[in-house]
C-alpha positions in Angstrom: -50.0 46.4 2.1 -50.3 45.3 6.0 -47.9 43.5 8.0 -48.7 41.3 11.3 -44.6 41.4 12.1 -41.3 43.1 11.7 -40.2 40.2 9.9 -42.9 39.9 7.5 -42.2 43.6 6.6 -38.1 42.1 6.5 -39.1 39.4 4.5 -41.0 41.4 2.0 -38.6 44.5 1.5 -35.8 42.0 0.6 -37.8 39.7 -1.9 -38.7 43.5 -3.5 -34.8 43.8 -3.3 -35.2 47.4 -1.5 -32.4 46.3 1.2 -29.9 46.1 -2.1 -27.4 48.7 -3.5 -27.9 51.0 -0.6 -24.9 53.7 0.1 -21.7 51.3 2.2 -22.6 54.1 5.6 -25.9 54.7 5.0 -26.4 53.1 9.1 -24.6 51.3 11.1 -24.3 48.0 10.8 -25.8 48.1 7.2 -27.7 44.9 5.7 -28.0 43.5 9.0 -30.8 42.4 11.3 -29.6 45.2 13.7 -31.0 48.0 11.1 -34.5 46.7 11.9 -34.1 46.4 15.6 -32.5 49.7 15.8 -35.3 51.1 13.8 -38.1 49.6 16.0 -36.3 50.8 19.4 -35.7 54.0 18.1 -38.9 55.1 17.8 -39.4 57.9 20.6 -36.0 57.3 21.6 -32.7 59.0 21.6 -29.8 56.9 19.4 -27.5 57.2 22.6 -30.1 54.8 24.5 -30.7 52.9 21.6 -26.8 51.7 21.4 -26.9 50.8 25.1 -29.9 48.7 24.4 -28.6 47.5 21.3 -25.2 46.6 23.2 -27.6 44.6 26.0 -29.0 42.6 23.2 -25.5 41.8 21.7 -24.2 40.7 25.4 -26.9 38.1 25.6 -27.9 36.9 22.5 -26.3 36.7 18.7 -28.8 39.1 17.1 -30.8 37.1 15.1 -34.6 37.1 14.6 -34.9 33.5 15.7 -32.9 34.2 19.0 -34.8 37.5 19.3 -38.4 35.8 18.7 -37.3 33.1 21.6 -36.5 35.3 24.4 -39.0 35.9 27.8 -40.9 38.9 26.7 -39.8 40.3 30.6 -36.0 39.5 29.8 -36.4 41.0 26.5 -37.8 44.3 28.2 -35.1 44.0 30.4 -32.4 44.2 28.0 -33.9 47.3 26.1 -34.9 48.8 29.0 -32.7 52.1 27.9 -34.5 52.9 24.8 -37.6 53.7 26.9 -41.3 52.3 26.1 -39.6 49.0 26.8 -43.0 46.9 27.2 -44.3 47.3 24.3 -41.0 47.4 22.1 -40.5 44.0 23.3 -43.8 42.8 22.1 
């Protein structure tokens, strides 16, 4: 099964209820939509960078996909510069 999006993939991993009953510490911010950012930015990354870019994301926007999806792609770059790869993370 292919995906076009992150959120596609979201969308489909809860309606096959694989996001449910997972261990209370299993991540950070469990059942949130900040697992699946952190996931993407992680990627190549060290966690240390990905909580500053996670942190720049929190100071501007509420972390939601629809407030993610809205953002310049250069100002979204900006904010997670510090997770490296930051151009093509954003897209």
């Amino acid at each position: 099964m292919e995906f076009s999006n992150s959120y596609e993939l979201l969308i489909n991993l809860k309606q096959m209820n694989l996001l449910e009953n997972k261990p209370k510490y299993w991540w950070p911010n469990v059942n949130s939509f900040e697992v699946v950012v952190g996931a993407i930015l992680t990627q190549n990354s060290r966690w240390e960078n990905v909580e500053k870019s996670l942190s720049n994301l929190k100071n501007a926007i509420n972390l939601e996909i629809e407030e993610l999806a809205s953002l310049d792609i250069d100002f979204l770059a900006s904010l997670i510069k510090p997770s490296g790869f930051y151009n093509q993370k954003a897209k």
